[in-house]
Structure formats: C-alpha cells, structure tokens
Backbone as a ProteinNet text record, in pm:
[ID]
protein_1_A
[PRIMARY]
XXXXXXXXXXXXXXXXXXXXXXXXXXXXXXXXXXXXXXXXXXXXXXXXXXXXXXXXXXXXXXXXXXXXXXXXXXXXXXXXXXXXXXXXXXXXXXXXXXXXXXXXXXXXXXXX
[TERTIARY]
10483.6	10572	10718.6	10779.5	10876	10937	10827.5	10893.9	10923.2	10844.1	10829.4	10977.4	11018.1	11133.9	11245.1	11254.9	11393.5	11404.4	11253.8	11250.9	11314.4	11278.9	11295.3	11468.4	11543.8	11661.2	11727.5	11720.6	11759	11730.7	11606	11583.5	11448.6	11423.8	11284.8	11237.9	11257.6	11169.7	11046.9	11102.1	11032.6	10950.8	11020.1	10969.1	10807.5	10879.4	10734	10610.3	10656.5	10563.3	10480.2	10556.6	10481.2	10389.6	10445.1	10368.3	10191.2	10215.1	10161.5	10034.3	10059.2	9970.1	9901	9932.4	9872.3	9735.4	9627.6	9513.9	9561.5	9420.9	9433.5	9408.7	9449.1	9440.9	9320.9	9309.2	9174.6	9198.1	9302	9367	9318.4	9219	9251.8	9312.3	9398.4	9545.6	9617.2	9629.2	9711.4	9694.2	9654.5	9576.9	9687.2	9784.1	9905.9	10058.3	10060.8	10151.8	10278.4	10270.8	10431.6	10424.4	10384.2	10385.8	10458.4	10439.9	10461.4	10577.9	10638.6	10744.3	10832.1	10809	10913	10966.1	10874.2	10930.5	11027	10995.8	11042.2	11201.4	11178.7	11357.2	11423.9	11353.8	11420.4	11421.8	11378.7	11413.5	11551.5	11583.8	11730.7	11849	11850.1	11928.8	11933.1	11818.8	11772.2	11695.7	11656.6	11536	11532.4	11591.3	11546.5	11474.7	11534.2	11475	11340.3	11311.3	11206.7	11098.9	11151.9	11026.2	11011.1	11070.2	11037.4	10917.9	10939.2	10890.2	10697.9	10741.2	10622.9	10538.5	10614.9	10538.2	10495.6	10595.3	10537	10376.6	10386.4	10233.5	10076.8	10114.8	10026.2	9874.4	9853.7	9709.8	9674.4	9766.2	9759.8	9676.4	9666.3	9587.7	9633.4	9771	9854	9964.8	9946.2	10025.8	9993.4	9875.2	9917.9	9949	9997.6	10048.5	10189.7	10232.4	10410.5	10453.7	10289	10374.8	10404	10296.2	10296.5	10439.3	10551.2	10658.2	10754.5	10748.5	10812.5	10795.7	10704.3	10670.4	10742.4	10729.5	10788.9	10951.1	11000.6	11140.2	11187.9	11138.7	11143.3	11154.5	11058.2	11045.4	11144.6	11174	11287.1	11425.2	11420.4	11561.4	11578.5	11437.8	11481.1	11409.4	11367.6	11342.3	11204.5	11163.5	11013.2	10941.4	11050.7	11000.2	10959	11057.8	11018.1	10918.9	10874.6	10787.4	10653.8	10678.7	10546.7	10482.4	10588.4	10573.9	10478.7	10568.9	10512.6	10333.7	10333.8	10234.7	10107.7	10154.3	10027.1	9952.5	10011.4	9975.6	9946	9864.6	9800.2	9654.8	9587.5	9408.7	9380.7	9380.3	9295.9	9346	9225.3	9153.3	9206.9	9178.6	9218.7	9362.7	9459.4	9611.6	9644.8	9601.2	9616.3	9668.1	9587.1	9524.9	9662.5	9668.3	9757.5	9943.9	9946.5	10063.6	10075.1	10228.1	10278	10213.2	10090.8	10023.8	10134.7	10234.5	10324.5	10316.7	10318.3	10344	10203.2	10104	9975	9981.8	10078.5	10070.6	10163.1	10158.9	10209.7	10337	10471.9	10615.2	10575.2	10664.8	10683.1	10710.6	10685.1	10672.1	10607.2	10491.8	10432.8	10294.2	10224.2	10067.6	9965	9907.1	9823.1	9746.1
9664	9728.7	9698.8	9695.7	9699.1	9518.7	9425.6	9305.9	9309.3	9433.9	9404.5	9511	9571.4	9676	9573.7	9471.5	9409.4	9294.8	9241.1	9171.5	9187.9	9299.9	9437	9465.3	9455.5	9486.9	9389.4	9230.6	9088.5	9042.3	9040.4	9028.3	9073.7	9173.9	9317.9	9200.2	9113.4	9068.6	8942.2	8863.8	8823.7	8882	9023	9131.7	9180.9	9184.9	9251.8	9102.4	9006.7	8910	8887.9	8847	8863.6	8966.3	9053.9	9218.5	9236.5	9195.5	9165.3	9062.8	8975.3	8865.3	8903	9001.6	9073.4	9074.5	9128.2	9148.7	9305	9363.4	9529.2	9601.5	9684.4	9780.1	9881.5	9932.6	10017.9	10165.3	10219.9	10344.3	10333.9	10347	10391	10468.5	10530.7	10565.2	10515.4	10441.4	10322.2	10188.2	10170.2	10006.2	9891.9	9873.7	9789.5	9833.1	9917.7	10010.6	9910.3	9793.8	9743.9	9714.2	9692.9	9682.8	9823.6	9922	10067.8	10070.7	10030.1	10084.3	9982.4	9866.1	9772.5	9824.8	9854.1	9890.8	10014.9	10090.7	10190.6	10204.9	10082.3	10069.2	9977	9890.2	9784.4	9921.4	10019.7	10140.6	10175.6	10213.6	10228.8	10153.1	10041.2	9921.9	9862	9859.5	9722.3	9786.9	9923.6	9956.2	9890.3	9829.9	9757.2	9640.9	9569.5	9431.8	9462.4	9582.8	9669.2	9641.2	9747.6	9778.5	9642.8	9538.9	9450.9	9341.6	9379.6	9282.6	9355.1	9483.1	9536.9	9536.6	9505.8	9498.5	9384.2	9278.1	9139.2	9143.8	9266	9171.6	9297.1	9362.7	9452.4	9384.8	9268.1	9240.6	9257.6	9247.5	9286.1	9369	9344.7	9467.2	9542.5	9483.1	9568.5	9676.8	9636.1	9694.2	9878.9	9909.2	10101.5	10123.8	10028.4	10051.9	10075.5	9980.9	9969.6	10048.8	10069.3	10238.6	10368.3	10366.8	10503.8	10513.7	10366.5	10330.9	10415.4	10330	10420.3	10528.4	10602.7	10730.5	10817.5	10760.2	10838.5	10863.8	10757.1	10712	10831.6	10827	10925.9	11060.8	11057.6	11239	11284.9	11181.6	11155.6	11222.1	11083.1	11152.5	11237.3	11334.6	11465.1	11372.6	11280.4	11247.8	11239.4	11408.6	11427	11358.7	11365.2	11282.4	11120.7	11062.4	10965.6	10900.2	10988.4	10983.4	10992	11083.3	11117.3	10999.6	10957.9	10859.8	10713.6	10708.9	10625.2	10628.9	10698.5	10813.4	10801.3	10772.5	10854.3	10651.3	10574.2	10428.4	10374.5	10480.4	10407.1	10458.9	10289.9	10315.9	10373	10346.8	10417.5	10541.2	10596.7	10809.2	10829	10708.4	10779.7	10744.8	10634.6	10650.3	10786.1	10784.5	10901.1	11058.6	11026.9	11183.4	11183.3	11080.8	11064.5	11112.8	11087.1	11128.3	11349	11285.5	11451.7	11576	11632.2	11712.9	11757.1	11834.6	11828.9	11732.3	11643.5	11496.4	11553.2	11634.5	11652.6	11798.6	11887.3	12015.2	12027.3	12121.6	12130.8	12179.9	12165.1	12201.7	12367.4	12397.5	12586.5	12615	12746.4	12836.9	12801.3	12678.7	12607.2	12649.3	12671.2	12672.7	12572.3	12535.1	12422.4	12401.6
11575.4	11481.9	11511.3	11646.9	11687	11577.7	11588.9	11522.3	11404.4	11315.9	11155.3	11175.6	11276.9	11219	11230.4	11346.6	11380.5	11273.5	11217.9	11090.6	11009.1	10950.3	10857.8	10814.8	10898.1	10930.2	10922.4	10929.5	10936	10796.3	10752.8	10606.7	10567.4	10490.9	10467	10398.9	10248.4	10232.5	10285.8	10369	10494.2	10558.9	10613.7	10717.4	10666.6	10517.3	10416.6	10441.2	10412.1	10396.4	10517.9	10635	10753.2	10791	10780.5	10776.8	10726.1	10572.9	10487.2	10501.1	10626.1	10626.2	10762.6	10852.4	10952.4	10925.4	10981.1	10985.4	10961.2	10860.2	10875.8	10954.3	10972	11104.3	11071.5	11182.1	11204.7	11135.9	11121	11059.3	10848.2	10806.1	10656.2	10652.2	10679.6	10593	10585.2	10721	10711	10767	10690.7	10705.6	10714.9	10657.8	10697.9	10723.6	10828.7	10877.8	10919.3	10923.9	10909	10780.5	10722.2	10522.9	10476	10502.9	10500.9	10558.7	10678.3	10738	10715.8	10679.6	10606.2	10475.8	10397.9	10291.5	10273.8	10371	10386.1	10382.8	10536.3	10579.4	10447.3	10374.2	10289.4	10157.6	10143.4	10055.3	10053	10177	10215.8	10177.4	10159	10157.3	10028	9959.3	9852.6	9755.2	9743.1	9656.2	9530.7	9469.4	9368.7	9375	9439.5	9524.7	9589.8	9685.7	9730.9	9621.4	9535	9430.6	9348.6	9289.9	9219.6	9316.9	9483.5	9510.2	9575.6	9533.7	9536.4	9425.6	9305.4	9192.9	9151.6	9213	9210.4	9339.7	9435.2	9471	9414.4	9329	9267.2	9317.5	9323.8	9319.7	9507.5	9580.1	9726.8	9795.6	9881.6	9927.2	10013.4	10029	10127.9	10030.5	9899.3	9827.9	9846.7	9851.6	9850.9	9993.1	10082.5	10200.1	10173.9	10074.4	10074.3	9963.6	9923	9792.7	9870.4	9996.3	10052.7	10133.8	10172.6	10228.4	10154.2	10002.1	9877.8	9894.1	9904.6	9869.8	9991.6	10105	10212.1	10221.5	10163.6	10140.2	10071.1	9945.6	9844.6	9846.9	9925.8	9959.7	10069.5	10166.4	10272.4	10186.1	10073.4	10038.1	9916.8	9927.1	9789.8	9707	9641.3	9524.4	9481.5	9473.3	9449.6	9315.5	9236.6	9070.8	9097.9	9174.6	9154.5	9299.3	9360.2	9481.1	9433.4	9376.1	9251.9	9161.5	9121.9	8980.5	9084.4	9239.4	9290	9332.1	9395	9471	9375.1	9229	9101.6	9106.2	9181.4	9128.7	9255.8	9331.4	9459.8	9456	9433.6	9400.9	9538.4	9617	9772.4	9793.4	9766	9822.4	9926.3	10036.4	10112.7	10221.2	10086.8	10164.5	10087.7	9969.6	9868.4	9933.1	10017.5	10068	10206.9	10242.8	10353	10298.8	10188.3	10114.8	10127	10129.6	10100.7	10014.1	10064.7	9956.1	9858.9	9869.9	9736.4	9629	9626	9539.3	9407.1	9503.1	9400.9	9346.4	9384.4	9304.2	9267	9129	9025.4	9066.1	8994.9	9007.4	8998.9	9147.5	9133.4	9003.9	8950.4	8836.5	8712.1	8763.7	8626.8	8696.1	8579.3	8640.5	8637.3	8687.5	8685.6	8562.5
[MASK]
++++++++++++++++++++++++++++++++++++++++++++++++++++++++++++++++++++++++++++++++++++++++++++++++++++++++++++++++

C-alpha cells in the first residue's frame, strides 16, 4: 500500500493503473485496496479527472473498489448526496455492505 500511496501522490492516475493490475486480495470487501485508496487520495486533488477515469474502466473489476474510494471521500467531506449517488452503482453485496450504513437509510424525518 505504502507504493500505491507515494504513486498516488506523484501521479493517481498511474497509481490507479498499477494498483488495478495487482492480483486481488483475500479481503471481499476489499478486494483491491490500493484501487480504493488511490482513488481516494486522487478525490482530493482531481475529482473530476478521478471520476472520468473511473467511468472510463466500468467494465473492471476493480472498479467497485474505486467507487467504495469515492464513496469514502465523500462521506469524509460531508457530501452524503453525492456518496450516495456513488455507493447506489456498486454491483458487489458485499463491498456494498462494507460502505457507510447511512448511504442505505432513508434521510432523517422521511419515512422509509
């Protein structure tokens, strides 16, 4: 991890690619945990660049790794709407489940 962060920090989209081409890890929740924490830090810096280049690899399989990145980012900085919006477009149950239970219940004073 320590390489995908100093990557990460020099240039994320590289950082992401290398990351990305790792073997998966033994964790289903988090199965490509520098994919996740790259995106995370390149959130900070670039989120546009971030998300376009997450949407360019939709067919990935590391991709609901670098949504759950987004998603952490998000909720990091207050931005439950659009953590959410991310959060609702990750096929795997069980990074799913690994996300901020908030992200899945309903806004206070609304009822389900």
């Amino acid at each position: 991890m320590r390489t995908a962060r100093a990557m990460a920090a020099a240039d994320p989209e590289k950082a992401a690619k290398w990351s990305a081409a790792l073997p998966m890890g033994k964790d289903p929740s988090d199965p490509y945990p520098g994919v996740r924490q790259t995106v995370e830090m390149w959130a900070k810096t670039a989120p546009e660049e971030m998300a376009r280049w997450v949407e360019s690899n939709r067919s990935s399989p590391c991709r609901d790794s670098a949504v759950a990145g987004i998603v952490n980012y998000y909720v990091r900085a207050g931005d439950s709407e659009t953590a959410r919006t991310w959060a609702q477009t990750v096929q795997s149950g069980t990074i799913r489940q690994s996300l901020p239970p908030t992200l899945w219940d309903p806004p206070q004073g609304q009822e389900p």
